[in-house]
N, C-alpha and C positions, 0 to 999 in steps of 0.2 A: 867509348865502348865498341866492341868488334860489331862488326853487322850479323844480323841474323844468320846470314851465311856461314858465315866465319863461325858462329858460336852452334851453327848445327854441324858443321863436318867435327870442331873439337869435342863434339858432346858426344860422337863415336865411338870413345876409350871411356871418357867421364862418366857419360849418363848412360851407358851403353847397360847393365840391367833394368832401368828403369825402364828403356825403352822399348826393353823386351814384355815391358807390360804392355797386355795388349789394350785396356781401356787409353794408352798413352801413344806409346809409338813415335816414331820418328815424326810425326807432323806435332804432335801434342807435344812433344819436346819443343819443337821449334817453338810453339806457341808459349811454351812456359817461358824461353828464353828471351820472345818479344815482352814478358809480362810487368807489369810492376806490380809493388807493393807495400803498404804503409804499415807500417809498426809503430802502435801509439804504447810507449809501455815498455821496456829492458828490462824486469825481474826478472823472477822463475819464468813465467810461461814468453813474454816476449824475448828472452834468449833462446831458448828453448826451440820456437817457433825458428825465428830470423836464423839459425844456425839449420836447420832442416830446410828451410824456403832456398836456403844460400846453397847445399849439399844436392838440392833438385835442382840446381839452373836458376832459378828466376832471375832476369836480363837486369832490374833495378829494385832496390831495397830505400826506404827513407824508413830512416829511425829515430823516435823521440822518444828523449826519457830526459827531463829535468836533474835527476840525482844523482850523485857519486857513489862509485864502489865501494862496499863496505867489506871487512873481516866475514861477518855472517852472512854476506851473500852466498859466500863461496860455497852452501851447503847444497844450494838448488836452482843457482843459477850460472848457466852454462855460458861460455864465451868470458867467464875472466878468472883471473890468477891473483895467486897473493900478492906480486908487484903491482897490478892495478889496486887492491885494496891500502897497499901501505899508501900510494903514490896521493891516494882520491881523488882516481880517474873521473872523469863524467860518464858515465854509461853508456852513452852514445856513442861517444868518440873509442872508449875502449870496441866496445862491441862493433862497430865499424872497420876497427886496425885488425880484428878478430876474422871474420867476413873475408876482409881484403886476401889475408892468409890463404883461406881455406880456399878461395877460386878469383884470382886476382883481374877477372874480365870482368864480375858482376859491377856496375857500379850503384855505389853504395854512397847516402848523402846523409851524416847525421847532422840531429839539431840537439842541444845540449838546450832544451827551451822546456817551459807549458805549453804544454800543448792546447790549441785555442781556436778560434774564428781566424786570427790572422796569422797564425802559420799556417792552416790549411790554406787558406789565399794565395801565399808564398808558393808554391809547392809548384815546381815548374809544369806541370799537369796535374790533372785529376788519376788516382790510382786506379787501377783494375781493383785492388781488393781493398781492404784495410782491419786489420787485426786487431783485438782489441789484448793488450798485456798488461790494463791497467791493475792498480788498486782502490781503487772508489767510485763510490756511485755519479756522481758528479760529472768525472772525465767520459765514464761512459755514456750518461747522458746525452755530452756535449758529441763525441764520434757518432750516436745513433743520429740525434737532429739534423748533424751535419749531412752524412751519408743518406740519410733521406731524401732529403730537399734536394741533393744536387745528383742523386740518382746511383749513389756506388755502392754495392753491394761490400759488408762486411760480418766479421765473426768473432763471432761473444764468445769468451770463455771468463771462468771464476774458479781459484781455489783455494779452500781456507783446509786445514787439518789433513785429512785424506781422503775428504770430498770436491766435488766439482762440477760444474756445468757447461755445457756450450749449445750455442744456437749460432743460428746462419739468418741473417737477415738480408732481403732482396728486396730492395724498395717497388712498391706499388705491387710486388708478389704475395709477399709475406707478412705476417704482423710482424710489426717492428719492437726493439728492444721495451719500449716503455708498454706494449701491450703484453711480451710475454710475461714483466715483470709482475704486472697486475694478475695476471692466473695464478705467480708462483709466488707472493709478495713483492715488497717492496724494493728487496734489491741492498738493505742497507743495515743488516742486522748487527749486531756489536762485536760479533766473533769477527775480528782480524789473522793475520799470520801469526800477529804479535802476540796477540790474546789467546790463539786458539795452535798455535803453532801452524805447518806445514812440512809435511816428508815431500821426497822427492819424487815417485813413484806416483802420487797424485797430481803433478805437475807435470810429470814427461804422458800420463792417458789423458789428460786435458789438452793438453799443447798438441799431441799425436792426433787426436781427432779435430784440432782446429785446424793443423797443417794439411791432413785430408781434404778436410772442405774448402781449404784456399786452393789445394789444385785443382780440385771439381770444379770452384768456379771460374779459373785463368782457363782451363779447358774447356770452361763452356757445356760442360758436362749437368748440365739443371737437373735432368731426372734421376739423375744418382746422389743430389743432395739430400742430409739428412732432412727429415721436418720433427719439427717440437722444438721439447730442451732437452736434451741429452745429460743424465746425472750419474754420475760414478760415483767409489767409494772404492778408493784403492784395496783397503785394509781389510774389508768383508770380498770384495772383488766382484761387486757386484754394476751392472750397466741398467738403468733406466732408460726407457722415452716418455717426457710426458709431451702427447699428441694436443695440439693445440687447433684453434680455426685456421683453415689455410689459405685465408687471404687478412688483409688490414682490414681493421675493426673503424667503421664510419667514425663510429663516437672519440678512436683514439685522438688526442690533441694532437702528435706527431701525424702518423702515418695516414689518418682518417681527415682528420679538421686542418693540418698543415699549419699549427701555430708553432709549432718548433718552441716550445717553452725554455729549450735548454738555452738558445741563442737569444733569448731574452733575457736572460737572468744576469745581473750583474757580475762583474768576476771579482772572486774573494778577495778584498783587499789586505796587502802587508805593511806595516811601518816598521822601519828599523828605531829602534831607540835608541837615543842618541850617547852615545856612551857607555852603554849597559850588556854589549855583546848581549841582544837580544830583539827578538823580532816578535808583534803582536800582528795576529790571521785572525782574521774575521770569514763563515762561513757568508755565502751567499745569499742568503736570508735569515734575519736575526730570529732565532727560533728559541725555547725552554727547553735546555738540556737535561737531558735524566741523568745529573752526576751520580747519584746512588747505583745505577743499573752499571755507569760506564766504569765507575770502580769496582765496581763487581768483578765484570768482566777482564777489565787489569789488574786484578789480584793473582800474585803469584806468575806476574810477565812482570809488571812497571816497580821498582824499589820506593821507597819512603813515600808508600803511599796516604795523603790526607784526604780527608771529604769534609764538609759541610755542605749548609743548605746555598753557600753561597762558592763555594769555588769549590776546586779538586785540583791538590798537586799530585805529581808523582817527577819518576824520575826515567828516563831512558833512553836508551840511543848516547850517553855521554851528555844528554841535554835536560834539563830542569822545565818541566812543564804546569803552568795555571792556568786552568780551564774555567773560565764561568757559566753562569746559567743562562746568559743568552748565546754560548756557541764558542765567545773569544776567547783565543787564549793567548797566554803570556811564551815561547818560547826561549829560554836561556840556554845560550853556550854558540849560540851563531847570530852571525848578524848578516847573512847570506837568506834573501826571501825565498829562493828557490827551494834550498834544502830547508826552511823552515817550513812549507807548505809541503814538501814531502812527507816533513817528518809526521805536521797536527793529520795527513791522510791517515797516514802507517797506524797512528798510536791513538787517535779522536774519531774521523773518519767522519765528521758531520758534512754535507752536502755544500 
């Protein structure tokens, strides 16, 4: 990568409006172009994000997203083309050759992986930021524990239909992600993209306001951070704060007590079947799933949908799914564990 040098004289043409802001300027350019930043997540919002981060300068980009491009990404997630969908790019890697394009000095490191405990380990440094693009409650668990404990400040966003959320979490500053969730629930309700849809418009004021807050914090700028959770609603156009305590809560398990519950928890196991182009995912903790509630909510997204009191088929994504009452389920049409555990997030979403 050029030196800091190099990358502030060419940021004279490039960044040169930006840097006409004045909360930024020629030194807070530099600083963005020192900066890193992790991108846990390639949908809507981690494209979104990672193509804005990449368009202000930021010096280093690491991107992970476990899943291939699909036909229906292309509705709301920025950085890929119909050739990556036909091809079934990995996300990471497209949206990385994407990156490379747009300003070919940033370097850019993708991971085609789960993101985990030993990727983050991996990771040639610790990031200045770390973004959150996921879809489930789960993965964000794991990026809140993680960034806690090891001190990196990172930003929640969430959106289902044409709603959304974000917050900024600043370890030993802030309540962290499992305290704000507890004000606002749980974090894990059944309405998915798939279930509940998502327009694009609630994706670009989610991502636009977490991309704010990632330059507020590569600059160091703390007093101009938002506090709460930030809630919009593209469609009525309306902007919430819900104002929260503004430090860690003793009682939290994360931020307070430092049990990091997320980095205890087993990780979901997959088996391939052997012969059956088919993979079974088990959640993290065998729990009593409300298949009545979760076919609900897939009615009218999932085709040939069944219930009883003991399983729940449907059908989607081109794959055949049985879901039981303690969590597991059956995936048919791939025998790839990665894209099977993408998929029981997208379309189950149990922890």
């Amino acid at each position: 990568m050029n030196s800091a040098a190099d990358r502030g004289g060419r940021s004279t043409a490039r960044h040169a409006r930006q840097e006409r802001f004045a909360p930024i300027g020629a030194d807070g350019q530099a600083r963005i172009a020192g900066s890193s930043v992790l991108i846990v997540g390639l949908g809507a919002l981690g494209t979104h994000v990672a193509e804005a981060l990449a368009r202000a300068g930021v010096g280093r980009l690491a991107l992970v997203d476990r899943d291939v491009v699909e036909l229906q990404n292309l509705q709301r997630q920025t950085l890929y083309d119909a050739s990556d969908a036909a091809l079934g790019r990995p996300k990471a890697i497209a949206a990385a050759a994407r990156i490379a394009a747009i300003d070919p000095a940033i370097l850019v490191t993708p991971f085609a992986a789960d993101f985990d405990g030993e990727l983050w380990d991996r990771l040639p440094a610790r990031p200045d930021v770390v973004v959150d693009g996921t879809d489930n409650f789960a993965t964000r668990m794991l990026i809140n524990d993680l960034a806690v404990r090891d001190g990196v400040p990172w930003v929640y966003g969430g959106v289902v239909g044409a709603s959304g959320r974000v917050a900024v979490v600043l370890p030993g500053v802030t309540p962290c992600l499992r305290c704000l969730l507890e004000n606002e629930g749980d974090g894990r309700a059944i309405l998915t993209c798939e279930t509940a849809g998502v327009i694009e418009p609630a994706v670009a004021w989610v991502a636009a306001l977490q991309t704010a807050e990632t330059l507020k914090l590569l600059l160091g700028a703390r007093d101009a951070l938002a506090r709460g959770v930030a809630r919009i609603d593209a469609w009525t156009g309306v902007l919430q704060r819900a104002f929260v305590e503004a430090k860690p809560r003793a009682e939290c398990a994360s931020c307070g007590k430092r049990h990091f519950p997320a980095l205890t928890v087993t990780k979901r196991g997959t088996t391939a079947l052997c012969g059956r182009d088919a993979v079974q995912v088990r959640p993290q903790v065998t729990r009593h799933a409300d298949l009545s509630s979760l076919a609900g909510a897939l009615r009218g997204a999932a085709d040939a949908l069944e219930v009883s009191d003991a399983f729940l088929r449907f059908t989607g994504d081109g794959c055949r799914f049985t879901v039981f009452a303690d969590g597991r389920a059956l995936v048919f049409g791939t025998s790839d564990p990665l894209r099977a555990r993408a998929l029981y997030d997208r379309w189950i979403g149990l922890p």
